[in-house]
C-alpha positions in Angstrom: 130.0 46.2 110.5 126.1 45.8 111.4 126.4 48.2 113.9 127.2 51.0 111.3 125.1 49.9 108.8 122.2 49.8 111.1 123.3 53.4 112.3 123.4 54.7 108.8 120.1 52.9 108.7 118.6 54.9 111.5 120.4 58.6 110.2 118.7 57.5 106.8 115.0 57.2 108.3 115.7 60.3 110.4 117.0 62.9 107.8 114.2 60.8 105.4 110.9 61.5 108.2 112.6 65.5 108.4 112.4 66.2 104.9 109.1 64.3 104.5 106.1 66.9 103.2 103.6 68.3 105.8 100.2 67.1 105.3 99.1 70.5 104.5 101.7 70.8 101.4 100.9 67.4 100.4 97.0 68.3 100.7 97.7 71.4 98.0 99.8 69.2 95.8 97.2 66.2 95.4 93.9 68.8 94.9 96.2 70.6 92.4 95.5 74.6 95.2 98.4 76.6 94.1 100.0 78.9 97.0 99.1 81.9 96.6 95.5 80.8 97.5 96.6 78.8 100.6 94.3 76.4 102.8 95.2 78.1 106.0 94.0 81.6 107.6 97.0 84.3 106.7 98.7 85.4 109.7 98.5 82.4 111.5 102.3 79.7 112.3 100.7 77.4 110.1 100.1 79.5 107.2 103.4 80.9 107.5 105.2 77.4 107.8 103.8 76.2 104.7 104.8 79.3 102.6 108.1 78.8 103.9 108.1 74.8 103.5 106.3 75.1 99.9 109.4 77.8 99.0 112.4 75.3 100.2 110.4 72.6 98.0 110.5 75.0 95.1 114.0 76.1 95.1 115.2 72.1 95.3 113.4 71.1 91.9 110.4 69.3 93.7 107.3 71.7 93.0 106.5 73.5 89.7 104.4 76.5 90.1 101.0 76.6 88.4 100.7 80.3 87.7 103.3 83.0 87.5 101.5 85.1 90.3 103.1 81.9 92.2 106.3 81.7 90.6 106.7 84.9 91.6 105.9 84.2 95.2 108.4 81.7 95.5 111.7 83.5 93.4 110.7 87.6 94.7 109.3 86.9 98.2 110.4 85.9 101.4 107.0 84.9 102.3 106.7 82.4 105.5 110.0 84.1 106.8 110.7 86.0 109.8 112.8 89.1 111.0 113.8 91.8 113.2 112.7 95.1 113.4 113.3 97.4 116.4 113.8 93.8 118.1 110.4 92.9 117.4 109.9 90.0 115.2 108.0 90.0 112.4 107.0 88.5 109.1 108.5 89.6 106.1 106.9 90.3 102.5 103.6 90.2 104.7 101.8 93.3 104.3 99.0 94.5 107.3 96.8 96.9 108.5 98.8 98.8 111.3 94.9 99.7 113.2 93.9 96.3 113.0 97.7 95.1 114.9 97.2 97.9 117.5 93.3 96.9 118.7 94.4 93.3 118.1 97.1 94.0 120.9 94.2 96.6 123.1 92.3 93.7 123.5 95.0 91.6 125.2 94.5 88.6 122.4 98.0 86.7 121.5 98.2 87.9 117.4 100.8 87.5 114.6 102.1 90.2 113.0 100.2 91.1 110.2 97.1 89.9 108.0 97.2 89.1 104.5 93.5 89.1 104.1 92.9 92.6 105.5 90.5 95.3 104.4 91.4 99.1 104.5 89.6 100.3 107.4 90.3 104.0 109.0 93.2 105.8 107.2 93.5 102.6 104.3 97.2 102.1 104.6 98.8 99.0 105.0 102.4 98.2 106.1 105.0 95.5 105.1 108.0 94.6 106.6 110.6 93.2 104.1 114.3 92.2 104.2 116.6 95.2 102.3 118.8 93.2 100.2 121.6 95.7 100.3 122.2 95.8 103.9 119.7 92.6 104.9 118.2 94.5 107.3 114.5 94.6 108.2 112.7 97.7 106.6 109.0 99.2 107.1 106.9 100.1 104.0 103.6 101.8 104.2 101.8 101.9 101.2 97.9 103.0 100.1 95.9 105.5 100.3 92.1 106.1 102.1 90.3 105.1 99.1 86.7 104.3 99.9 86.6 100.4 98.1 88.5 98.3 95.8 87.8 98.0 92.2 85.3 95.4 91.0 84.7 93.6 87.7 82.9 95.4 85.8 84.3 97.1 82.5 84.7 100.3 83.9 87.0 99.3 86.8 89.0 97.1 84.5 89.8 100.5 82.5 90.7 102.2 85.7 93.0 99.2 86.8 94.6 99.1 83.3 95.4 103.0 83.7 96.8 102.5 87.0 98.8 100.1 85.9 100.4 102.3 83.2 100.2 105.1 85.0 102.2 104.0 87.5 104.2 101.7 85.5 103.7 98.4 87.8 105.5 96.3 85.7 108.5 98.2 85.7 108.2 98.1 90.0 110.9 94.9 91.5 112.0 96.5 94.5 110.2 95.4 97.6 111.6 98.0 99.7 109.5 100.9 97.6 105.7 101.8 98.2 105.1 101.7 94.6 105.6 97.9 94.5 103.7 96.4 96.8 100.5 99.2 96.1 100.7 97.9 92.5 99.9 94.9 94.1 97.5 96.1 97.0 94.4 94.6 95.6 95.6 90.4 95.2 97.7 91.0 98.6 94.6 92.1 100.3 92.2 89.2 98.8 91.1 90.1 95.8 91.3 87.2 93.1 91.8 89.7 90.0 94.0 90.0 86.4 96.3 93.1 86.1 97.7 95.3 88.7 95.9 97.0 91.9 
């Protein structure tokens, strides 16, 4: 009898220390950082391991998002989660700058796939790889165009972001496999802190 409770004892501090949070989730949680402006560098295992941790947390009923860009994170992305393409693995719902992957590789340095904090360099477009929900398979999706900057703040560019955004009609764009989703969403995917779309 003491042997089994001290065994459930010991499967009870085990299964207990697994599902204990990472220092870097419970760092966001207690100075109140939402995760769509994460500590760590995009692109790197540990940024991608805390999406993917801060996710699992969300879907069991133990984080409430602070802003619907981060709701959204958590309930349309698969953010911090990995699959194949062309038996190469890579990061899905993470979009990148294909030049930046290709000299990353030239120079012989040890990279992960993508980088969420990228600017448009050379021909401007970006990739994403995503899961297809109908078939589950990994898909490519490049997306942009060679504009010369983002929009700013000023009035002006508000106008132009608001017409985009009807133009387009970015609210009406859920499907992660399309171009038109994840350009409506170019600008906050590749840094910028802004309202609206693009």
């Amino acid at each position: 009898m003491a042997n089994d409770a001290s065994k459930y004892l010991r499967n009870y501090i085990a299964e207990s220390l697994r599902d204990a949070p990472s220092d870097a989730y419970m760092y966001h949680v207690s100075n109140n950082i939402s995760f769509d402006k994460p500590v760590y560098r995009p692109g790197s295992d540990s940024y991608f391991a805390l999406m993917k941790e801060a996710r699992k947390r969300y879907r069991h009923g133990d984080y409430v998002p602070k802003t619907n860009d981060e709701k959204e994170l958590f309930e349309n992305s698969d953010l911090g989660e990995f699959g194949n393409y062309n038996g190469q693995r890579v990061p899905l719902d993470f979009p990148h700058i294909p030049e930046e992957l290709e000299e990353a590789k030239y120079k012989g340095r040890d990279v992960t796939l993508g980088k969420k904090g990228a600017s448009r360099i050379g021909g401007g477009r970006a990739r994403v790889y995503v899961r297809d929900p109908d078939t589950g398979k990994v898909k490519k999706v490049e997306f942009g165009s060679p504009m010369a900057d983002a929009m700013g703040d000023s009035d002006s560019d508000k106008k132009r972001r608001k017409n985009y955004g009807i133009r387009h009609k970015c609210a009406d764009k859920k499907d992660k496999t399309k171009p038109g989703y994840w350009s409506c969403r170019a600008t906050k995917l590749f840094g910028r802190n802004i309202p609206g779309w693009w």
